[in-house]
C-alpha positions in Angstrom: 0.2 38.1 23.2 -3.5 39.1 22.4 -6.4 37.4 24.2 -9.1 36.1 21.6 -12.5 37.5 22.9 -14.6 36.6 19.5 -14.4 33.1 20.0 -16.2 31.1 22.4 -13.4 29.0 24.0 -15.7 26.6 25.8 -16.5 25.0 22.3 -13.6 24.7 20.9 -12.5 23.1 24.7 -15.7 20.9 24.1 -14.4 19.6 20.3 -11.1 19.1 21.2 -11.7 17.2 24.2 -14.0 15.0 21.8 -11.1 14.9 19.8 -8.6 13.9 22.5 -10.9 10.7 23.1 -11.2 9.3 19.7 -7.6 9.9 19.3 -6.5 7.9 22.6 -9.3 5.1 22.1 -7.6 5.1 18.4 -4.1 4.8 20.2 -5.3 1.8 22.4 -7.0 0.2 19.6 -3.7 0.3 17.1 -1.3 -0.4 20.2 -3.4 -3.7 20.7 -3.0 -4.1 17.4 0.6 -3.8 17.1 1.1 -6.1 20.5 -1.1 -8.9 18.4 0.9 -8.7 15.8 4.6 -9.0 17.8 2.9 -12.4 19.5 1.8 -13.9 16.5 3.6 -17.1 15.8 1.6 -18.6 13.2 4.1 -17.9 10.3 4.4 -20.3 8.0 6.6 -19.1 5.2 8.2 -16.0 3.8 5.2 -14.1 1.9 3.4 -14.5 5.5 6.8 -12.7 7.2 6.5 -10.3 4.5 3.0 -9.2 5.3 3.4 -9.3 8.9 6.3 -6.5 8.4 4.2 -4.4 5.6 1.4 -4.2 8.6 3.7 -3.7 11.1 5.4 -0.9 9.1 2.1 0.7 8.1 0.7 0.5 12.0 3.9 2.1 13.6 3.3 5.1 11.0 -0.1 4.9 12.3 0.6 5.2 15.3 2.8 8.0 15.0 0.5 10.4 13.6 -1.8 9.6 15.9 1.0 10.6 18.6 1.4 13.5 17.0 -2.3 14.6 16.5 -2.7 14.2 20.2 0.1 16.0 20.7 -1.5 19.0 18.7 -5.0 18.8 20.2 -2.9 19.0 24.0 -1.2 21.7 23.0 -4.3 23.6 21.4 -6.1 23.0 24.9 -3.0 24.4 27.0 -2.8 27.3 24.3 -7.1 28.0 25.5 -6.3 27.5 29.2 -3.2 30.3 29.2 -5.7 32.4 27.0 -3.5 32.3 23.7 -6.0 29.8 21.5 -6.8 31.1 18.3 -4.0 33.4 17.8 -1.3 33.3 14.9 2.2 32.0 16.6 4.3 33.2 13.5 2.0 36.6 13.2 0.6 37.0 16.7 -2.4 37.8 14.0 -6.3 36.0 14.5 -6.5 32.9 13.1 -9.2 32.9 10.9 -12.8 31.1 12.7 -13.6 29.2 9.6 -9.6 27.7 10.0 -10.3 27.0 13.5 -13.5 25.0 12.7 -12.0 22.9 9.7 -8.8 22.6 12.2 -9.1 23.3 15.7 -5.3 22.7 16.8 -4.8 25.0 14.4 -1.1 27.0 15.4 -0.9 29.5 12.6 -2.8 31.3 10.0 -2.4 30.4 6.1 0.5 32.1 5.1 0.5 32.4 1.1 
């Protein structure tokens, strides 16, 4: 694999670390969340049931993306410590800098 000398790592390291922090703060907000909603016991009748499930639903899915976008972001920081960051894993090609700025877990290029 190629080495990525136009970019300077030590940014991207600096927004995805940024990244990694809002993400886990958003983790431990939505998992307190979720933990409320298990204990609650003032339900009173079906619609109320019914609500409590949508939510639930709605904050699992949550909560999975946002397992999965730190799951990205820590694999985009391994990807600059072993020296790979920024290159295609399909193409072994550059991935584009403005790509890497919109999206900086970025694996691949655009394929069209």
């Amino acid at each position: 694999m190629h080495t990525r000398n136009d970019l300077n790592h030590k940014v991207f390291e600096k927004i995805l670390l940024a990244d990694k922090e809002k993400i886990i703060a958003n983790i431990e907000s939505l998992k307190a969340e979720i933990d409320a909603l298990v204990i609650e016991d003032g339900i009173n009748d079906v619609e109320d049931l019914v609500e409590l499930q949508i939510d639930n639903t709605s904050d699992q899915a949550l909560l999975h993306r946002l397992e999965t976008e730190l799951s990205e972001v820590n694999a985009a920081l391994n990807r600059i410590q072993s020296g790979v960051y920024g290159i295609c894993e399909k193409t072994a090609k550059k991935i584009p800098i403005e790509r890497l700025i919109a999206n900086p877990s970025a694996r691949t290029i655009v394929l069209v």
